[in-house]
C-alpha positions, 0 to 999 in steps of 0.5 A: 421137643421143639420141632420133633412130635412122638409119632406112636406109629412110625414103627408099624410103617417101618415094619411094614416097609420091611415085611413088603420088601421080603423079610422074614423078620425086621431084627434077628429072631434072638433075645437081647443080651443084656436081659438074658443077663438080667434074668439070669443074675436076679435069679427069676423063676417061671410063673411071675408075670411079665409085661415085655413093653414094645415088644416088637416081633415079640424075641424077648416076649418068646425067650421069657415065655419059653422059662415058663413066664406068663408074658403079655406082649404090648406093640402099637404096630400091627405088623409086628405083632402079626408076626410075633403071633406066627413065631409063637403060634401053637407053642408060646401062650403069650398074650400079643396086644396092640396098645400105645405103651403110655396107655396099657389096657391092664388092671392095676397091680397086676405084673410083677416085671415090666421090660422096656428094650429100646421102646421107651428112648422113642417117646420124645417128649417129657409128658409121653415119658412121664405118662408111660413112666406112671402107667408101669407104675400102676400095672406091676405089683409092690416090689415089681421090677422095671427094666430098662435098657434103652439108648444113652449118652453121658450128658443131657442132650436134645434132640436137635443137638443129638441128631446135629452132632451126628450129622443126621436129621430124623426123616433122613432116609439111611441104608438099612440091611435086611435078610430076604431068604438068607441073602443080605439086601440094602433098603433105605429106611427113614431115620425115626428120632429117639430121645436118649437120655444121660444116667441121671436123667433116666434116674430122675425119670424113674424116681419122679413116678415113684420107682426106687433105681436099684441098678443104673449102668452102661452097657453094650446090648444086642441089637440096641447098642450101647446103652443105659440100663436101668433096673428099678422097684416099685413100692416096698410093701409086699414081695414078689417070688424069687428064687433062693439067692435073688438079689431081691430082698 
């Protein structure tokens, strides 16, 4: 995107920012709604393999790993995953790993799902997508599940026209609310430019890396907002393990 250049670290200096200013945590400890809906309507068991992608301070990667999923939890920022470490220590076997989501340190074939909870809407351009994209393709298993939920709009937009339309500009400095020792403090963070794509962009996106789109709908998600979540399958030759009444078949 012309004028716009994805800064993969933007978020550790974020977090950072926030952890110097008091807080315990940059977002709620709580998992995010729309996947604890996911889980529970497809029907998942513990013991599958799950990559949460972006994990951040790790509130999903905990939730999953307390059903008894064997999670690895991916972030470039050091500071977050820091203190997903602390949360789970001595309790969660989660695997914390400091990557960029475009460049997974995993072997191939190796996850049956694959999370992406307002990560993938920051790789603001087409190739970092696309790369990232093909990278979950080739981690998850025949028949692994992606799911997106990620920020949206109803007709293609760019970044520009995105942020001008809201009277914003990324870099902007804005008020954010932090929660330093059960007392709500304002501090001002700068705006970090997200890309938010249409539902059919997100289905064009999923299908050009070889993704099968099973669900694409708008939804309204703690702390991301409102939404597009997508759900989609890789490959069609070997099924991966659901519980009875999945809607995998």
């Amino acid at each position: 995107m012309k004028g716009f250049s994805y800064d993969p670290y933007a978020y550790n200096h974020r977090y950072r920012r926030v952890y110097q200013e008091g807080a315990e945590f940059w977002e709620a400890p709580f998992p995010t709604s729309a996947l604890i809906e996911f889980i529970c309507r497809y029907g998942f068991r513990g013991g599958l393999k799950v990559i949460d992608l972006g994990c951040g301070e790790g509130r999903d990667s905990i939730f999953l790993a307390r059903l008894g999923f064997e999670v690895t939890a991916i972030d470039i920022s050091l500071a977050a995953l820091e203190r997903g470490k602390e949360a789970s220590k001595n309790i969660l076997p989660i695997d914390f790993l400091a990557a960029d989501i475009s460049m997974l340190p995993l072997r191939g074939y190796s996850h049956h799902l694959a999370i992406n909870i307002a990560c993938l809407q920051f790789l603001i351009d087409q190739e970092s997508r696309d790369r990232h994209l093909d990278e979950a393709y080739r981690v998850l298993k025949d028949k692994g599940i992606y799911f997106s939920c990620n920020v949206g709009v109803d007709e293609e937009v760019s970044i520009e026209d995105f942020y001008r339309r809201m009277g914003k500009r990324p870099g902007e400095y804005i008020e954010r609310r932090i929660r330093v020792g059960g007392v709500e403090k304002v501090i001002h963070l700068p705006i970090i430019p997200v890309w938010p794509k249409s539902r059919e962009g997100y289905i064009r996106e999923f299908e050009e890396a070889g993704f099968r789109v099973l669900e694409a709908y708008k939804g309204v998600s703690r702390p991301v907002g409102e939404c597009w979540i997508i759900i989609a399958r890789r490959g069609l030759d070997k099924p991966i393990e659901a519980s009875p009444g999945s809607k995998l078949k």
